[in-house]
N, C-alpha and C positions, 0 to 999 in steps of 0.2 A: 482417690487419695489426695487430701488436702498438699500441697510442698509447701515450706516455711522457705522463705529468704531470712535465714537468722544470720547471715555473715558469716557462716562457720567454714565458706571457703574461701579462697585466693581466687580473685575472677579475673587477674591480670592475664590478659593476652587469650582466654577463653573465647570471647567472640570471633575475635581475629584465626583462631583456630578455626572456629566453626565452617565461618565463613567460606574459608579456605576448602575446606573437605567436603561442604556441600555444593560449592562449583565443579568439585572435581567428580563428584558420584553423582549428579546430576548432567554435567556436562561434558566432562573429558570422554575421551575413545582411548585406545590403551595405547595409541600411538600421540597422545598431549599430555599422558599422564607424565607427569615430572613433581621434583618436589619433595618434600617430608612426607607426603602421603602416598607416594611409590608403594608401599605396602598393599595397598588395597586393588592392585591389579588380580582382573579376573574374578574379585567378589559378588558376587547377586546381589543386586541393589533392595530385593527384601529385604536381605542382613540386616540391613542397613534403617530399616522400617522404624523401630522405637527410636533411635538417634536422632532422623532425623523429624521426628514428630516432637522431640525433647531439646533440638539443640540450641533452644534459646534458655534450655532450666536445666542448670550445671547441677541444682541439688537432685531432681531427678534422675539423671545421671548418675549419680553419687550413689543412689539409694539404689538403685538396680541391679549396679554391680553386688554391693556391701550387703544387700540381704534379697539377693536371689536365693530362692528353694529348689536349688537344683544343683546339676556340673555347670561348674563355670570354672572358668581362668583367664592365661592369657598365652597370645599364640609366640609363631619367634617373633616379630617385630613389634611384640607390648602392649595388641592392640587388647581390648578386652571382649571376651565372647561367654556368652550363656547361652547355655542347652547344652544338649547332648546332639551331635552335630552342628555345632556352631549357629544356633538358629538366631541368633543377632551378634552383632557385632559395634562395639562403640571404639570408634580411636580412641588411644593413649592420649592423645594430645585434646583433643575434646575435655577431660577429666582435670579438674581443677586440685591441687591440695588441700587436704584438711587442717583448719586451724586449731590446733588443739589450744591458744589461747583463750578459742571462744568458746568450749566447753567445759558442761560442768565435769567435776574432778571425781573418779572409782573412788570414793570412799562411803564409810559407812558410819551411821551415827547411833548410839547407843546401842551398840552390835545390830544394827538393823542396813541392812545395802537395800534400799530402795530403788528401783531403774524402771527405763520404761523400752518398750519392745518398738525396731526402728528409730532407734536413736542410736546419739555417741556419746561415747566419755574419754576422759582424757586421764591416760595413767601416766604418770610419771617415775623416772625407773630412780632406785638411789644416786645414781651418777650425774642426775638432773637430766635425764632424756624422756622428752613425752612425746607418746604415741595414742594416735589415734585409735580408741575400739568401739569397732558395733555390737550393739546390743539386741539380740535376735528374742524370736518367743521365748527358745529352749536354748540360746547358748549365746555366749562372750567370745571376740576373738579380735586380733589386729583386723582393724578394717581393710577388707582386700585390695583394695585402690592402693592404699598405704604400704600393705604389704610388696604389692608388685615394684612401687615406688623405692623400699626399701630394699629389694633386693636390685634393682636399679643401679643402686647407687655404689651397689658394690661392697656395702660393708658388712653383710654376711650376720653371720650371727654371735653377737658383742655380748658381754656381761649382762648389760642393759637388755637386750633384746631379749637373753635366756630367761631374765627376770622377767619380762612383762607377760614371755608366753608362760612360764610356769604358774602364773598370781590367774592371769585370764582362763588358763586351762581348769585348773580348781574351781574358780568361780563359775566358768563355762558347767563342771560336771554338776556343782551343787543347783544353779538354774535347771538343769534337766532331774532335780531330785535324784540321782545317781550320786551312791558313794560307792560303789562298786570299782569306779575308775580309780577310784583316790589307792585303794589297795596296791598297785603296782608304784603309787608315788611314796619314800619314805615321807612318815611322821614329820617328820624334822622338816620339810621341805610345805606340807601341806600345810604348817602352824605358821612358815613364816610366808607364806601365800595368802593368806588369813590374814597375819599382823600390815601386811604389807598396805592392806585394803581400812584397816581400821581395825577387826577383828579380833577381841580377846576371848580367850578361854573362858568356857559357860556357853549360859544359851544365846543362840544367835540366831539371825533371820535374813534370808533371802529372799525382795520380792519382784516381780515383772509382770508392770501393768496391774499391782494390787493384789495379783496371787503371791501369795506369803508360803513358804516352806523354813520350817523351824529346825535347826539342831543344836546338837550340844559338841562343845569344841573342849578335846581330854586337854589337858598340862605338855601331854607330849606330844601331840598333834591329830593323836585319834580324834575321828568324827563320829557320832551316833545320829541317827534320824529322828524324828521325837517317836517315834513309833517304837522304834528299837530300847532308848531309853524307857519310855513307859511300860515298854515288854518286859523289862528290867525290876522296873518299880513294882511290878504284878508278881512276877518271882518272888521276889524277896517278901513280899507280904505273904505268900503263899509256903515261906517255908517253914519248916518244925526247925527250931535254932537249941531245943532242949537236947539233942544228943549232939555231948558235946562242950553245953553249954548251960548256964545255970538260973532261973529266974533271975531279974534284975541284972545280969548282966550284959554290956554295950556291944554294938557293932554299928561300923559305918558301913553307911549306904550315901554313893554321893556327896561324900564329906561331911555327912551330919552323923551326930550317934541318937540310937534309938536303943531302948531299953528292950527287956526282952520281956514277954508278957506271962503269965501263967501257962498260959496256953503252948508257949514257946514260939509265939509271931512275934511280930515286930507291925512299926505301924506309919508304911511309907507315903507321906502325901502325893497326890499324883499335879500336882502345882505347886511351883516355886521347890523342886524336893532337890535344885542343883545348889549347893556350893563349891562341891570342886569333884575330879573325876576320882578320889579316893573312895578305895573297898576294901573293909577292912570285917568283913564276916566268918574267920575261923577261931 
């Protein structure tokens, strides 16, 4: 894996860190260890393998923790570990902050969110708080560095915070093509998860890495997938509208009216057939 030096963290005091932890996992006995690093008594210096093969590249660091595939977190004293039994170990203090000045911004352009897989973006919440997120294959979330930094600090979970996890969490579900998840979120919560990103009512698209997933976003915050939409558009083409109902007369599908034929079909394009989520066929 290529690492970018794009400046997207604070490298103030990072070597100095380094430094410091690799005298001490190299050289201390548990009777020198002293210090900020006091934590790391008794650890196997395997843990410690990718750290110190990475501790001159904060951004590989970075990337390790924020889109490990697997269990990860962090222990009591912060430090950060991946696997399932701790099979490495990177100090807190190693870990640089994300600059969310220097990334680009979660939004979307012409209903289209475009991202790329192992990267970041930077959401900013209405209160003017931005936070760092990674951008995984299959999902969105606070970068965990960030995360752990923020519960760090003590301030728990703010306006701002609820906001950034419910907009990430949405767009987290729609990246894995899941709107199964969205079902347990109100409407009302999922549209403005959506507006928050750019996102207006009609069709929209989600991509990462160039895979595109398309849906339709209702007035009231319902999602359809275009599959489900189209399953839609086949119904209605498929239906007898004569019991009921009388040649020449209208029904919307989608917000458009469509006449009703001899036959008693109707005649739905299966392209461009959205202008809005109204149905209106009784």
């Amino acid at each position: 894996m290529k690492i970018f030096y794009n400046s997207i963290y604070d490298s103030k005091n990072v070597a100095h860190n380094n430094q410091s932890i690799f005298q001490y996992i190299t050289h201390g006995t548990k009777q020198e260890k002293k210090g900020p690093v006091d934590s790391l008594v008794g650890i196997d210096r395997e843990r410690f393998s990718f750290y110190l093969e990475n501790r001159n590249n904060p951004r590989a660091l970075l990337d390790a923790i924020n889109f490990f595939e697997g269990l990860h977190g962090t222990d009591n004293n912060g430090d950060f570990w991946l696997g399932e039994g701790y099979e490495q170990i990177i100090p807190k203090s190693a870990i640089p902050r994300i600059k969310t000045e220097a990334l680009p911004e979660l939004k979307a352009t012409n209903n289209k969110l475009c991202l790329s897989s192992r990267s970041y973006v930077s959401y900013t919440s209405k209160g003017g708080v931005a936070f760092a997120c990674a951008v995984g294959k299959q999902n969105l979330m606070l970068a965990s560095t960030e995360s752990a930094f923020w519960l760090e600090s003590g301030r728990g979970a703010t306006k701002d915070y609820k906001e950034m996890f419910s907009t990430v969490s949405v767009i987290g579900g729609l990246i894995r093509d899941s709107i199964n998840g969205l079902y347990w979120t109100p409407k009302a919560d999922v549209r403005q998860a959506l507006a928050n990103v750019g996102i207006k009512p009609g069709k929209f698209s989600i991509s990462v890495d160039g895979e595109e997933r398309t849906y339709y976003l209702y007035e009231d915050g319902r999602v359809d997938t275009e599959k489900v939409a189209l399953n839609l558009v086949d119904r209605y083409n498929r239906m007898n509208f004569l019991k009921g109902h009388s040649v020449g007369d209208e029904v919307t599908v989608f917000g458009r009216k469509y006449k009703i034929d001899e036959d008693g079909h109707i005649h739905v394009p299966t392209e461009n057939f959205w202008v809005s989520g109204e149905f209106n066929t009784k």
